[in-house]
N, C-alpha and C positions, 0 to 999 in steps of 0.2 A: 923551225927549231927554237927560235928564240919564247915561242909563245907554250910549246910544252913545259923549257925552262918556267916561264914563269909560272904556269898552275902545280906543278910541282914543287916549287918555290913556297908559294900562298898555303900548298896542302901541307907541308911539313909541319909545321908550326905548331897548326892545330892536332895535327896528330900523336906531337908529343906531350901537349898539354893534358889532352882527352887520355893519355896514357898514366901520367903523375897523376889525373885526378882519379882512375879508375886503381892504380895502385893506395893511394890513399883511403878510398872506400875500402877494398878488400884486407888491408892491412891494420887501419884502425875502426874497430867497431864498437859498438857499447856493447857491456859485459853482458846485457839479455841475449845480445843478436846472437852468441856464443854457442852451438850444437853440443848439447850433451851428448858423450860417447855413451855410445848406445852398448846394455850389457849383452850378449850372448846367449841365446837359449842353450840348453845343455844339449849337444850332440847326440843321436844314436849308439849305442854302444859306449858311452864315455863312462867314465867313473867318477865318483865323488870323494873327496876327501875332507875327513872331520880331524879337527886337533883339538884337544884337551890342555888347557892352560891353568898350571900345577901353581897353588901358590900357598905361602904358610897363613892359617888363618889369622885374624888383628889377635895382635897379644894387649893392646890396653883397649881396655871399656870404657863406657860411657859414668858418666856422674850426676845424679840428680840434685841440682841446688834448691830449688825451689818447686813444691812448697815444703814447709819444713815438718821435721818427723811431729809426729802428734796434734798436728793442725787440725781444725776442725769446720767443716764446710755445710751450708743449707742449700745450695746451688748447683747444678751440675750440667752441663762440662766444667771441667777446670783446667788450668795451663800448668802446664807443666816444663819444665825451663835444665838446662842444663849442660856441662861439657861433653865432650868429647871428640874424636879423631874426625879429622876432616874428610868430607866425601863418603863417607859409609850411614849405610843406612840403619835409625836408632829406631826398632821396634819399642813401645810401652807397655808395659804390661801391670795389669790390676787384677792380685789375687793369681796369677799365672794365667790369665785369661788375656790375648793380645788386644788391647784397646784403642790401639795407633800407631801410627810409623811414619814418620820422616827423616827426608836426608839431614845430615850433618853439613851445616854452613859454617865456616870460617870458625870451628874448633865451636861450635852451639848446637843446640837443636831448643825449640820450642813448639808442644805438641799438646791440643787441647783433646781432654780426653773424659770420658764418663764416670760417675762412680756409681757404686755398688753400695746397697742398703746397710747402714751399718760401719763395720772395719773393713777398709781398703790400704792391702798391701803395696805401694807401685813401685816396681825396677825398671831397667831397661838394657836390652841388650844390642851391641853393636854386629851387622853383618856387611862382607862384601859383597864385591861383585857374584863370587861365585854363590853366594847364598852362605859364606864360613863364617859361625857366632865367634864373638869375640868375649871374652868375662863378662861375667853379670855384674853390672851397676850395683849402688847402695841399695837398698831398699828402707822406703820411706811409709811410716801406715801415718794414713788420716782418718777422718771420722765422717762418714757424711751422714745427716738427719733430718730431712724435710718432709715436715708434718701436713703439705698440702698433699703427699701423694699417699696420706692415709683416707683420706677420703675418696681418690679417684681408685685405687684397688695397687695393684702390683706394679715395679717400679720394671721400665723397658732398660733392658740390656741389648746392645748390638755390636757384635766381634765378627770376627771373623779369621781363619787359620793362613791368609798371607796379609803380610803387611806390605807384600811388593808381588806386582806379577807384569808380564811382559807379553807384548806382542808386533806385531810387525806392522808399520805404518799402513792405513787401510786395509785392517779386517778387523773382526770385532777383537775386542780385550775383554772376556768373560771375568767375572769377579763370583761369589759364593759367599752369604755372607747368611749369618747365625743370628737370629729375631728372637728374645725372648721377653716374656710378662707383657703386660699392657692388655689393653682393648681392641680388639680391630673394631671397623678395618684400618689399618694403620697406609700414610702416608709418604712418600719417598721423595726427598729434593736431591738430586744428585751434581755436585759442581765439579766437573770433568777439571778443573783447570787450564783448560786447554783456550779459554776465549769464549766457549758457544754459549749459548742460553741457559737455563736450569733445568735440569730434564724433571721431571715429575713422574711420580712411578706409586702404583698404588695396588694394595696387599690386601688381602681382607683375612686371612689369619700370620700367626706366627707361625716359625718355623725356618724352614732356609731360600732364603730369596736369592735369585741370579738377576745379577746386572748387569751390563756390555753396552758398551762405547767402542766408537770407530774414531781414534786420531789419524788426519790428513796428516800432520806433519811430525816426523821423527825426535825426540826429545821424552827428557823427567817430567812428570807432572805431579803436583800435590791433588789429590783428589778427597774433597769433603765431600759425607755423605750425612744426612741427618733423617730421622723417621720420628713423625708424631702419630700416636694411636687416637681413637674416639675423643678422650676424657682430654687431649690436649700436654700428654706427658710424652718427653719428646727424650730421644739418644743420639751422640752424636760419634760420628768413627772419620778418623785421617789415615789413607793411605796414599803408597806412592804406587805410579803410574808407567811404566815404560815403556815408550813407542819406538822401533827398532826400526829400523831401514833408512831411503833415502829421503831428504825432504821433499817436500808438494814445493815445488817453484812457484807455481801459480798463486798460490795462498802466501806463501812468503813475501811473493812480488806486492800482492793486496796489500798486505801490512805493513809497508814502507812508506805509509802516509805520503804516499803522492812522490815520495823520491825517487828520479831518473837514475840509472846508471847511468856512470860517468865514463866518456868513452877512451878506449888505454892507447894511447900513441907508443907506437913502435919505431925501434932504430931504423930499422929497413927501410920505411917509405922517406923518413928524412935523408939518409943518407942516397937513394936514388934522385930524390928531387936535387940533394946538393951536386952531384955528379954531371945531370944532366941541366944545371944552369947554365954553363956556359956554352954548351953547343946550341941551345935555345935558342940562348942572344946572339950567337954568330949569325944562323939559321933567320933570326928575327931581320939582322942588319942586312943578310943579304934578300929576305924581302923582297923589305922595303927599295935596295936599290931598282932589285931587278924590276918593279913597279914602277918607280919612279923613270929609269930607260924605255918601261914600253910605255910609258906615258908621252916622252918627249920625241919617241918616234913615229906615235901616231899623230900627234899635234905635225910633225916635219911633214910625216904624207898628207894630211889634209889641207896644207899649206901649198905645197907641190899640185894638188887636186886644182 
């Protein structure tokens, strides 16, 4: 009897330790270890429902500060600078032709944009979310007159009819875009924004070029796109980019320069280890005795022997 006591004794101990620590693992993990809830494929027979989210379009527009009215330019792109509403998106426009588009940052936007041979009118106008204009901007004309591009022939214009289009994280985001004058075969450097490389893309007439990019990861992107023809005369276009869905874990986890998540300690595993210290130590003390008794009555029997 006394010798079951004691391995039952010995065994307790450890088995509430091996418990605290197995609660500890299961309770505190680092935020990667963490299962995303997984979504649902759509059931047999299910329905789907769409909501339509009603809103009054921007009632204040955008303002062009810079550059100023009757300015006069040998260079092209030029920047273009100016107020407006926070978070909406500021299309450019030269001559009513869309030139660029970016978001509006912290009541600004700054947008480099192309010009046109000649007299160039430029506005801009403010949209939301839903694609709703808001007032036209000032309108500002410059002049632009660069005598290198009578030598090479017709000066490259490149527009195109969105300044914003959208697609869903991991499939292509098809873009359209409108080539005009130059030389071919004309040239395409495409900068996603996104991190990746320059794509390179090449034309041999004008006319309407399609582009398409795959974003891994959900987010706004500024998207430059520039084309030079034969003779070396080059256009430049900014638009924005929208990647909809859920992020790539994996590609986000990569761009955390090497940083671990830090793992989230929960009440629950501290408050069972505080609960279960003192029967430990009871558990601990009576042990050792019961050890220390089968110790001193095997020492008696071999003495007795």
């Amino acid at each position: 009897m006394e010798r079951k006591i004691h391995l039952s004794a010995q065994w307790v101990l450890p088995v509430i330790i091996g418990s605290c620590l197995l609660a500890l693992f299961v309770f505190v993990r680092p935020t990667y270890a963490i299962n995303a809830i997984p979504t649902p494929e759509p059931k047999p027979g299910s329905y789907g429902l769409e909501a339509t989210k009603t809103q009054a379009p921007p009632t204040q527009g955008a303002t062009i500060t810079t550059p100023g009215n009757g300015a006069s330019f040998s260079t092209s792109p030029i920047t273009v600078n100016g107020i407006c509403p926070t978070d909406l998106l500021v299309q450019v426009y030269n001559n009513n032709v869309m030139v660029g588009a970016v978001m509006c940052t912290n009541g600004s936007f700054s947008a480099q944009v192309s010009l046109f041979a000649g007299t160039n009118e430029l506005s801009a106008i403010v949209y939301d979310t839903l694609d709703q204009a808001g007032p036209v901007s000032n309108i500002v004309t410059v002049n632009y007159n660069d005598t290198n591009f009578s030598a090479f022939g017709a000066l490259i214009t490149l527009t195109s009819s969105y300044g914003r289009r959208s697609a869903a994280a991991g499939t292509d985001l098809g873009w359209p875009l409108q080539l005009s004058g130059g030389t071919g075969p004309y040239a395409f450097s495409l900068d996603w924004g996104d991190g990746t490389p320059t794509e390179l893309k090449s034309q041999s007439l004008a006319g309407v070029v399609s582009i398409a990019h795959t974003y891994k990861r959900a987010g706004i992107y500024q998207a430059n796109i520039k084309v030079t023809d034969a003779n070396g005369v080059s256009a430049f276009l900014q638009v924005i980019a929208v990647s909809n869905g859920k992020v790539d874990t994996s590609t986000e986890t990569a761009s955390t320069s090497g940083d671990t998540a830090k793992p989230q300690v929960l009440w629950v595993p501290a408050a069972v280890s505080l609960i279960l210290l003192p029967p430990a130590f009871w558990l601990g003390r009576r042990s050792q005795i019961v050890s220390l008794r089968n110790k001193m009555l095997k020492e008696r029997n071999n003495i007795k022997d």
